[in-house]
N, CA, C and O atoms as a Maestro MAE file, in Angstrom:
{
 s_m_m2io_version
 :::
 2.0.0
}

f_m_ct {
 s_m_title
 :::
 protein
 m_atom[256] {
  # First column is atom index #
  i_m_mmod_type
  r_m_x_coord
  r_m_y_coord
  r_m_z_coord
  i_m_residue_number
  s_m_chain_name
  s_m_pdb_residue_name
  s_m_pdb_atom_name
  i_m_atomic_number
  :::
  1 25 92.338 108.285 86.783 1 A "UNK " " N  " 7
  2 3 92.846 107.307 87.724 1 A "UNK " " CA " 6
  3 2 92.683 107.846 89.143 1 A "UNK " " C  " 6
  4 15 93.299 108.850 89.501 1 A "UNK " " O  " 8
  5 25 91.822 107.153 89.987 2 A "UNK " " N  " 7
  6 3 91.399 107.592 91.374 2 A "UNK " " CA " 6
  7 2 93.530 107.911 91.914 2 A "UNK " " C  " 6
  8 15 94.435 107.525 91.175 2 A "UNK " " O  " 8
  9 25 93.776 108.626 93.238 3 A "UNK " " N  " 7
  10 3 94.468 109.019 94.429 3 A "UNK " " CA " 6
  11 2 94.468 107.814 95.026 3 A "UNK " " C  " 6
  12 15 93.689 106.875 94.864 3 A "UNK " " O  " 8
  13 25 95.615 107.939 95.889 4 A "UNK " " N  " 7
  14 3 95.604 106.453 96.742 4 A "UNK " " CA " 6
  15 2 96.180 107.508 97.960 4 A "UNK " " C  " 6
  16 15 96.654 108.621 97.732 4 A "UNK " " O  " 8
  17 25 95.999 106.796 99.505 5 A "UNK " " N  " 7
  18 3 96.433 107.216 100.241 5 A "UNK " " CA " 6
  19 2 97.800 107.304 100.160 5 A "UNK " " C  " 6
  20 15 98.190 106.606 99.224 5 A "UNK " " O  " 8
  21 25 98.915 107.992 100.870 6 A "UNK " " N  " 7
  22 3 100.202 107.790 101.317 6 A "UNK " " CA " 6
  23 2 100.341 106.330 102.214 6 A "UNK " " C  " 6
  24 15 101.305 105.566 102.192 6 A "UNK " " O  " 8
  25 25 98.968 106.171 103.077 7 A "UNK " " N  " 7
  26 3 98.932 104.919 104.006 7 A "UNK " " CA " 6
  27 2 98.802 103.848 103.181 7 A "UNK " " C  " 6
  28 15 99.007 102.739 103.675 7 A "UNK " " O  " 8
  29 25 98.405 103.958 101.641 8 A "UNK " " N  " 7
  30 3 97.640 102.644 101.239 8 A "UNK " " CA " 6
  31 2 98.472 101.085 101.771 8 A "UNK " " C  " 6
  32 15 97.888 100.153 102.324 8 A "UNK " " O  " 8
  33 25 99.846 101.125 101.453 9 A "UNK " " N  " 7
  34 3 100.645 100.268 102.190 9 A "UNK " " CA " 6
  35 2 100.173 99.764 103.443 9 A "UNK " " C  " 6
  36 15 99.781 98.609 103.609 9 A "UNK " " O  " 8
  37 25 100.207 100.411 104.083 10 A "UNK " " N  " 7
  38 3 100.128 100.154 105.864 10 A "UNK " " CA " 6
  39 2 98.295 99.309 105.724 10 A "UNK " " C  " 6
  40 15 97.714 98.271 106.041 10 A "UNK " " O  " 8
  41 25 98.156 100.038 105.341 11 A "UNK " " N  " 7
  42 3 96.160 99.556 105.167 11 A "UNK " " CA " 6
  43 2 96.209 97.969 104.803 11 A "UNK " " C  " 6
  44 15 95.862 96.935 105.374 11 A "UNK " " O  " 8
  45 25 96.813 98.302 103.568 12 A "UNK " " N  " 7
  46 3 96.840 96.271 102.743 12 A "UNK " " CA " 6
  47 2 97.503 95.469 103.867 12 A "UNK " " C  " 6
  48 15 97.035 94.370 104.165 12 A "UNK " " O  " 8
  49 25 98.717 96.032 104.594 13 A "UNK " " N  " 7
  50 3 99.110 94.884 105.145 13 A "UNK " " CA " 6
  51 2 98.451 94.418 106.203 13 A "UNK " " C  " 6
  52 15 98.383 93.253 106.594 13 A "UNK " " O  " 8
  53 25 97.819 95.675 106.791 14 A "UNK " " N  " 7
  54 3 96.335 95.407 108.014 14 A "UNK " " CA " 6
  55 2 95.444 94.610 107.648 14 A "UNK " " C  " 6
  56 15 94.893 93.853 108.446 14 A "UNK " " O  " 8
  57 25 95.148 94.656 106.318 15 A "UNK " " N  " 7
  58 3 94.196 93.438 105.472 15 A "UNK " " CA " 6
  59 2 93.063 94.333 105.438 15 A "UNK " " C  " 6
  60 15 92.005 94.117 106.029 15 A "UNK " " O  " 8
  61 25 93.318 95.347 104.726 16 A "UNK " " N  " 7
  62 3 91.880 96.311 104.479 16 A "UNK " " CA " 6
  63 2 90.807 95.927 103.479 16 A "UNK " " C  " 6
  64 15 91.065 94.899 102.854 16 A "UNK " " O  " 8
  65 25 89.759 96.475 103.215 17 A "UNK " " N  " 7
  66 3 89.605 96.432 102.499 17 A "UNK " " CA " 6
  67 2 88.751 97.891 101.563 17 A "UNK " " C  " 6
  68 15 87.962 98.686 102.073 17 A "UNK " " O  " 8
  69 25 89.195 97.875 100.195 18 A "UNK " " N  " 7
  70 3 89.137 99.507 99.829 18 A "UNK " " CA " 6
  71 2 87.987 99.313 99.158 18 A "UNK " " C  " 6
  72 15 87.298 98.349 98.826 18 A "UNK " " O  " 8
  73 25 87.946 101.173 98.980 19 A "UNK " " N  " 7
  74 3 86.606 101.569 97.960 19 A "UNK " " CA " 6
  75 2 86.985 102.866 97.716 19 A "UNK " " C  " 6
  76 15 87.577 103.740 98.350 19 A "UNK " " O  " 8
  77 25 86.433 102.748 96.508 20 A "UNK " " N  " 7
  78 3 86.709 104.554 95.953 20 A "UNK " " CA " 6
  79 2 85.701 105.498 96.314 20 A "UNK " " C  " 6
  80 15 84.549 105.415 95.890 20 A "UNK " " O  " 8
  81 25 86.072 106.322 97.025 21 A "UNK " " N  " 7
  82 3 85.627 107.231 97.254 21 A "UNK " " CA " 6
  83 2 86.072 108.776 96.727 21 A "UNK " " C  " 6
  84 15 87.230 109.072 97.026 21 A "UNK " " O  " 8
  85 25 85.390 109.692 96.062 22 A "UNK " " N  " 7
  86 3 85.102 110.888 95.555 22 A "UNK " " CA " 6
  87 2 86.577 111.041 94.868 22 A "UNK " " C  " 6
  88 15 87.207 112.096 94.938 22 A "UNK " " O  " 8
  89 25 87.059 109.885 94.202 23 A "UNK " " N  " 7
  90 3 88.319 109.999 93.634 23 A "UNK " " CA " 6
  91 2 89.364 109.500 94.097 23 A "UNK " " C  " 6
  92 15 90.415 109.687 93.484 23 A "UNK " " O  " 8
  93 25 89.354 108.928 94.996 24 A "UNK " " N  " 7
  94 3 90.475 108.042 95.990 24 A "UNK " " CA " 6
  95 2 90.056 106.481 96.423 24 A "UNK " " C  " 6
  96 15 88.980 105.987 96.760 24 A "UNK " " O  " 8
  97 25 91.376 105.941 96.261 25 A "UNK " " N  " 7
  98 3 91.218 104.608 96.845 25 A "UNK " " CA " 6
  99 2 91.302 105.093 98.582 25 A "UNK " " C  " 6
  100 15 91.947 106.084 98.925 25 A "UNK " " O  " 8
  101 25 90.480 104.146 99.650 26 A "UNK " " N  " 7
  102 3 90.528 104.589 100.695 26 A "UNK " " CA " 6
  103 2 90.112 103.396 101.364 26 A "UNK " " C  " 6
  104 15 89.023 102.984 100.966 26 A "UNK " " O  " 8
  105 25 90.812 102.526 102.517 27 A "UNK " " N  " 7
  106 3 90.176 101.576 103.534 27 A "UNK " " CA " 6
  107 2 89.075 102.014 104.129 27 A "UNK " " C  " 6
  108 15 88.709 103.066 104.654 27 A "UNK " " O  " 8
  109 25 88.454 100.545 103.841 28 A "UNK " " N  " 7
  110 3 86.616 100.905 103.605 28 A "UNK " " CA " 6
  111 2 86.382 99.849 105.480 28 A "UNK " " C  " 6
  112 15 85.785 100.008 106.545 28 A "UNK " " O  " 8
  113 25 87.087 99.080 104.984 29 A "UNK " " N  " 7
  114 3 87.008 98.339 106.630 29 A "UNK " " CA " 6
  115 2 88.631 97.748 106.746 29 A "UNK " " C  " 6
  116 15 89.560 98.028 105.988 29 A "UNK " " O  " 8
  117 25 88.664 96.672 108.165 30 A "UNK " " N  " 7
  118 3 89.828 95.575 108.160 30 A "UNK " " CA " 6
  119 2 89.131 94.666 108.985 30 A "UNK " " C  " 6
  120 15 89.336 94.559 110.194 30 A "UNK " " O  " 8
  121 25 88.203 93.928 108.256 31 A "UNK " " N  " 7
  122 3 87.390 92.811 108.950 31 A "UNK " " CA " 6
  123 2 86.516 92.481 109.805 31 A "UNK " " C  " 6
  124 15 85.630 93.332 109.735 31 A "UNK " " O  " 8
  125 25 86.325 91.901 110.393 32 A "UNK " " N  " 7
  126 3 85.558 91.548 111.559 32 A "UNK " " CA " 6
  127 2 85.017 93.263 112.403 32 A "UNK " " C  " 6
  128 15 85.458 93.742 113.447 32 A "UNK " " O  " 8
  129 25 83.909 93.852 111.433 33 A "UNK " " N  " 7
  130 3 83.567 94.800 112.017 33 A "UNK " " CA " 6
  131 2 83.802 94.997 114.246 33 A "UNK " " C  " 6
  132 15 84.366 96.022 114.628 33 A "UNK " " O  " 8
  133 25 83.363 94.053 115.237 34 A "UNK " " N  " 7
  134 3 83.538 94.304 116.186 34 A "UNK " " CA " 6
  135 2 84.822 93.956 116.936 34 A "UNK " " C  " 6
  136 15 84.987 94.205 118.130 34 A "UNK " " O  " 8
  137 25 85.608 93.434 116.243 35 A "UNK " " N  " 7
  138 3 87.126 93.336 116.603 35 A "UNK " " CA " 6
  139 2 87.226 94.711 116.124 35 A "UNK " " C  " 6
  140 15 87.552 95.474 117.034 35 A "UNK " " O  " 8
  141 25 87.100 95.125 115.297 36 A "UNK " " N  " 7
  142 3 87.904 96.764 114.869 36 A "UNK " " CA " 6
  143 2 87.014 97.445 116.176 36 A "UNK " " C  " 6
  144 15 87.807 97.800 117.049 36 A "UNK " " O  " 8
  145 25 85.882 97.667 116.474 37 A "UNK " " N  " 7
  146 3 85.244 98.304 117.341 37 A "UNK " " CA " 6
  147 2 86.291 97.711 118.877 37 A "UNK " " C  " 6
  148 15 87.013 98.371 119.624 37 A "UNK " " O  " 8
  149 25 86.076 96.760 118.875 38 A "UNK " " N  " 7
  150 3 87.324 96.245 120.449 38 A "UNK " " CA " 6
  151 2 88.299 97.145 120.415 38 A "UNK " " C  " 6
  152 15 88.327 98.150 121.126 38 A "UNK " " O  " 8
  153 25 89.244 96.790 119.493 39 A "UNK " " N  " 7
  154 3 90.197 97.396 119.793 39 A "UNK " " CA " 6
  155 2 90.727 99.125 119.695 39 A "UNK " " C  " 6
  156 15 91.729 99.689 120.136 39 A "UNK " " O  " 8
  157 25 89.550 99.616 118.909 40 A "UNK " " N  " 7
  158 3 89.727 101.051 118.720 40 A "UNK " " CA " 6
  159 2 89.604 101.530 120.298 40 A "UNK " " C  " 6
  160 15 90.377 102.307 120.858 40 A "UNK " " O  " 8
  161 25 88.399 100.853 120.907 41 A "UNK " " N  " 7
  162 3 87.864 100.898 122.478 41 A "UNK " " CA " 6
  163 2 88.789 100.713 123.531 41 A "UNK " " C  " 6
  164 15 88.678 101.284 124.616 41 A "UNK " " O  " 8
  165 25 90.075 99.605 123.121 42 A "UNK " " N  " 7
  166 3 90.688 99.533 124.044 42 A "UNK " " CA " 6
  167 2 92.002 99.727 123.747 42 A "UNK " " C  " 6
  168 15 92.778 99.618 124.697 42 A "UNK " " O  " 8
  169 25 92.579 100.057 122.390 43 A "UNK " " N  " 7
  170 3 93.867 100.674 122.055 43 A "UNK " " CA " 6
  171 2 93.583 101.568 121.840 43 A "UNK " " C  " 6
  172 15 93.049 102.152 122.783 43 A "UNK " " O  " 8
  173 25 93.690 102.292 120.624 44 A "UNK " " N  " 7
  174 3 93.813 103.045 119.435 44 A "UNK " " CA " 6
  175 2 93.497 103.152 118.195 44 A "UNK " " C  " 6
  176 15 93.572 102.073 117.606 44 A "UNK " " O  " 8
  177 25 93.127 104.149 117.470 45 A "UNK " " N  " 7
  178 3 92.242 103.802 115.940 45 A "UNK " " CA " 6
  179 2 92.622 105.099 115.426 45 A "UNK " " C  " 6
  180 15 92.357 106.158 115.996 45 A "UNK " " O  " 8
  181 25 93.334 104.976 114.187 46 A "UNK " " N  " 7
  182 3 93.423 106.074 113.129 46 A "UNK " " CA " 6
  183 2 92.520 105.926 112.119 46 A "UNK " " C  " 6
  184 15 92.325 104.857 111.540 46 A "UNK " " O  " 8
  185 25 91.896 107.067 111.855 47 A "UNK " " N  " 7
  186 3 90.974 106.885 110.144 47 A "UNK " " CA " 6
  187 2 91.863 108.063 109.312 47 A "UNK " " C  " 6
  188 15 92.441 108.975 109.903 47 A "UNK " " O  " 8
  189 25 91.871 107.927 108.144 48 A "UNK " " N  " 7
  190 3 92.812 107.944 107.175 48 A "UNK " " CA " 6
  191 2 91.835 108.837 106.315 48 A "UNK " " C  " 6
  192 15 91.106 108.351 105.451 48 A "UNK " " O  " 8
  193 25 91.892 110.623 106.721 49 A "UNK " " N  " 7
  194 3 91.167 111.332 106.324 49 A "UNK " " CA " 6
  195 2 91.918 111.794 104.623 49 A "UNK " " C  " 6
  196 15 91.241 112.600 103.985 49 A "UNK " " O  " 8
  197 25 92.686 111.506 104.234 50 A "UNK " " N  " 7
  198 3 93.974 112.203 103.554 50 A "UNK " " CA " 6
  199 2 93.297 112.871 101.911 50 A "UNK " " C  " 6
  200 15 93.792 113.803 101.277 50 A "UNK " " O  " 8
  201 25 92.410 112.292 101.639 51 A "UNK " " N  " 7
  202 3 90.993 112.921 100.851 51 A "UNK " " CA " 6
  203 2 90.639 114.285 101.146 51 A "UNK " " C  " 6
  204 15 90.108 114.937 100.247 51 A "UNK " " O  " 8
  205 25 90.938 115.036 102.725 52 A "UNK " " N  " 7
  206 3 90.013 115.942 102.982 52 A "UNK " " CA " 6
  207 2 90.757 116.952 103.407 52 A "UNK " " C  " 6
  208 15 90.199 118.006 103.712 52 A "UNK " " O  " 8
  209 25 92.369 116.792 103.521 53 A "UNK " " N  " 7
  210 3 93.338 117.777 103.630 53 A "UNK " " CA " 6
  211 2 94.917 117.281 103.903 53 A "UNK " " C  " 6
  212 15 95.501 116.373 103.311 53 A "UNK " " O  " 8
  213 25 95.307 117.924 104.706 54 A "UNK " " N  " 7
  214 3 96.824 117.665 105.089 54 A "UNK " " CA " 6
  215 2 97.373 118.570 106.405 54 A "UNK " " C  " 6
  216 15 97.447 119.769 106.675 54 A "UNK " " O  " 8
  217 25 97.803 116.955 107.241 55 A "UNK " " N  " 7
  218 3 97.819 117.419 108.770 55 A "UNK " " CA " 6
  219 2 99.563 117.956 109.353 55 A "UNK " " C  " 6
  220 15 100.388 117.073 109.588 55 A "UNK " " O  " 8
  221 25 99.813 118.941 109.470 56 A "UNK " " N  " 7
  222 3 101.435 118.880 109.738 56 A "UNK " " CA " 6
  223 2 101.685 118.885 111.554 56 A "UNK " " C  " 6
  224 15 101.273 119.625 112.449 56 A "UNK " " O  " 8
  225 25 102.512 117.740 111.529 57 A "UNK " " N  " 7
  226 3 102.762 117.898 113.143 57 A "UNK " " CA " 6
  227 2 104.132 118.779 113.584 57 A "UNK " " C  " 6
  228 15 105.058 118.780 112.773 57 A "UNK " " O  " 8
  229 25 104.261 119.392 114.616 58 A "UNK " " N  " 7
  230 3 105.366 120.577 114.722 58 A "UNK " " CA " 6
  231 2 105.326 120.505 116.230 58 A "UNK " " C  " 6
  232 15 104.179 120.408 116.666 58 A "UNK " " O  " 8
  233 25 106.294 120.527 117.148 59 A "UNK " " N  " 7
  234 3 106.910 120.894 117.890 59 A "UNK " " CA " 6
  235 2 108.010 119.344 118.299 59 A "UNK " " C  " 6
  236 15 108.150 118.270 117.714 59 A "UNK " " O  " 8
  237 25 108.741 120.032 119.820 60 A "UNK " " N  " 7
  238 3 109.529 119.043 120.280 60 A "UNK " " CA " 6
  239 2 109.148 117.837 120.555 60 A "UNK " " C  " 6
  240 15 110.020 116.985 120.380 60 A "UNK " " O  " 8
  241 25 107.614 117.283 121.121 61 A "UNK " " N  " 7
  242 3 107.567 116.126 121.303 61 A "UNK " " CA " 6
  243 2 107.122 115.359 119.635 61 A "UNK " " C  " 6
  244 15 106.916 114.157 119.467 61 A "UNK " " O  " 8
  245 25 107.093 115.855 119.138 62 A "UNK " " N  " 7
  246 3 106.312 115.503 117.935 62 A "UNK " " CA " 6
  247 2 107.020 113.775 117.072 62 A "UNK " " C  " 6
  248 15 108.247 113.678 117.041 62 A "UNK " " O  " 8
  249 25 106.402 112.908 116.626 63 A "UNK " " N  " 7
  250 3 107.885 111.835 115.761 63 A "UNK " " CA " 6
  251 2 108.039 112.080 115.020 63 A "UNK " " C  " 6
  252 15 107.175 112.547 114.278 63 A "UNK " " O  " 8
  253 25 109.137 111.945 114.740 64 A "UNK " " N  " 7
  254 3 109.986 112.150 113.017 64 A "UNK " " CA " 6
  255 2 109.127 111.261 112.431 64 A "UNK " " C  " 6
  256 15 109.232 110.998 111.233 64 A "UNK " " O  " 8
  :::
 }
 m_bond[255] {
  # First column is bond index #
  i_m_from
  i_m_to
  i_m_order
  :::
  1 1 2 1
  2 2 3 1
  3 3 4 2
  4 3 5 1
  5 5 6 1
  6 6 7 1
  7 7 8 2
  8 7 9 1
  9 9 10 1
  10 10 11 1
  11 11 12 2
  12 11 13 1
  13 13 14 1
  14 14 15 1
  15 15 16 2
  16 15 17 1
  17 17 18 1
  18 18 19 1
  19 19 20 2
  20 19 21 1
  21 21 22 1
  22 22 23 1
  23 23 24 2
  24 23 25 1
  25 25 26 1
  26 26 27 1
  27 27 28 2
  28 27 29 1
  29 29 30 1
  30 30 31 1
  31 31 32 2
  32 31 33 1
  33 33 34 1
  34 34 35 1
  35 35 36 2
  36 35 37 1
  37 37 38 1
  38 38 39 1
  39 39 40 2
  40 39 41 1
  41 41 42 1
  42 42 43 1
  43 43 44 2
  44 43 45 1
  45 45 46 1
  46 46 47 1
  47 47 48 2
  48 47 49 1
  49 49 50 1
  50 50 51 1
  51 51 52 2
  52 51 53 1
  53 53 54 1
  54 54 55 1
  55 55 56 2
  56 55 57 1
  57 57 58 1
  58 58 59 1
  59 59 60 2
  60 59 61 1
  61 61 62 1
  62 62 63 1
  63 63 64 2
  64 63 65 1
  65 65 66 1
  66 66 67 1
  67 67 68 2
  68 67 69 1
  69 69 70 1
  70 70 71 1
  71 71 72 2
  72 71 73 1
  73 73 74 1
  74 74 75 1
  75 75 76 2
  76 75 77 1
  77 77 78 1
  78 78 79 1
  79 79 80 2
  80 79 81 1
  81 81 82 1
  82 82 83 1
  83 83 84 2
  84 83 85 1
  85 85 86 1
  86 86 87 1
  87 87 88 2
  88 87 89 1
  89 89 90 1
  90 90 91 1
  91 91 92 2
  92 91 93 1
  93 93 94 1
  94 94 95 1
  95 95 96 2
  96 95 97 1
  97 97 98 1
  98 98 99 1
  99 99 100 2
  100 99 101 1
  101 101 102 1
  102 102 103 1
  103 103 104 2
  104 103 105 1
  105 105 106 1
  106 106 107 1
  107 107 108 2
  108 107 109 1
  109 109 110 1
  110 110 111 1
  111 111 112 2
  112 111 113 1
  113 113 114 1
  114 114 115 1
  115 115 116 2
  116 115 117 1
  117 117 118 1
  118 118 119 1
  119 119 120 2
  120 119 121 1
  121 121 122 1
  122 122 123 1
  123 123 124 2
  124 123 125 1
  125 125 126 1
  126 126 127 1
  127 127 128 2
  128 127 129 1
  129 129 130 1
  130 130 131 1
  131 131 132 2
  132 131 133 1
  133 133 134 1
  134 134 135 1
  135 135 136 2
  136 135 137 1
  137 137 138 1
  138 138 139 1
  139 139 140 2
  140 139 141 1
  141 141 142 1
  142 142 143 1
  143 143 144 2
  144 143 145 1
  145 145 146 1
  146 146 147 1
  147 147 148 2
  148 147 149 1
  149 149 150 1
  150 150 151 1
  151 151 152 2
  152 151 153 1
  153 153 154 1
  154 154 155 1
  155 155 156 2
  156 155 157 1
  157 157 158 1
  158 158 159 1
  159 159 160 2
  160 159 161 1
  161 161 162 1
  162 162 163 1
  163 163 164 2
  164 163 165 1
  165 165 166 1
  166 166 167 1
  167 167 168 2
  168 167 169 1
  169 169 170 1
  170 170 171 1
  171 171 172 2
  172 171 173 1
  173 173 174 1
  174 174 175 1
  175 175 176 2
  176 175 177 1
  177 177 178 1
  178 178 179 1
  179 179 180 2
  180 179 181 1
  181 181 182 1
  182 182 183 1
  183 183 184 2
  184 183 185 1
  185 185 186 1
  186 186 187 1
  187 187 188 2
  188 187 189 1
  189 189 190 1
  190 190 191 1
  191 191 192 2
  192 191 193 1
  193 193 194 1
  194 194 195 1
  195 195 196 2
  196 195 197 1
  197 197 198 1
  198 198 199 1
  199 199 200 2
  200 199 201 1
  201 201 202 1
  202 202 203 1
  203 203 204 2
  204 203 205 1
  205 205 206 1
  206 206 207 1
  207 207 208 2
  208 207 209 1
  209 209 210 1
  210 210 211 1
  211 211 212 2
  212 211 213 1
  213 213 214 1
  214 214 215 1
  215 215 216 2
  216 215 217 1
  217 217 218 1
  218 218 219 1
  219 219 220 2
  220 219 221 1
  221 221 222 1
  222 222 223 1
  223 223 224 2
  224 223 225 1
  225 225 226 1
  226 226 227 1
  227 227 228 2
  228 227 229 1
  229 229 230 1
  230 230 231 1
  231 231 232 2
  232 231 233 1
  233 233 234 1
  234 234 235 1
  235 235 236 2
  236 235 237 1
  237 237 238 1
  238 238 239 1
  239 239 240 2
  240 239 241 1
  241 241 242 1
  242 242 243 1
  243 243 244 2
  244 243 245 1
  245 245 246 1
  246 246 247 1
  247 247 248 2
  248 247 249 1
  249 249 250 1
  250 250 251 1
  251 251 252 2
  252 251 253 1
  253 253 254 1
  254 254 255 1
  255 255 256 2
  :::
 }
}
């Protein structure tokens, strides 16, 4: 049985859409390829490496 992200939640409700990769379910897109390009350009864009390790954040400004 493939791994699923910790994000997989957050992904579906973005309206992803998945594919297995090397043993994991993983958001493959969320639509309209150049709307995702817009807004990565003019907000923000996380990709959802969680297949390839594990990131710990640490100090005072950091979020719970």
């Amino acid at each position: 049985m493939p791994k699923q992200s910790p994000l997989k939640q957050l992904h579906r409700i973005a309206r992803a859409e998945f594919t297995e990769e090397d043993g994991w379910i993983l958001p493959l897109y969320f639509g309209d390829s150049l709307q995702e390009y817009l807004t990565v350009r003019s907000q923000v864009g996380i990709l959802d490496l969680c297949n390839r390790g594990l990131l710990r954040f640490t100090g005072p400004d950091r979020v719970s």
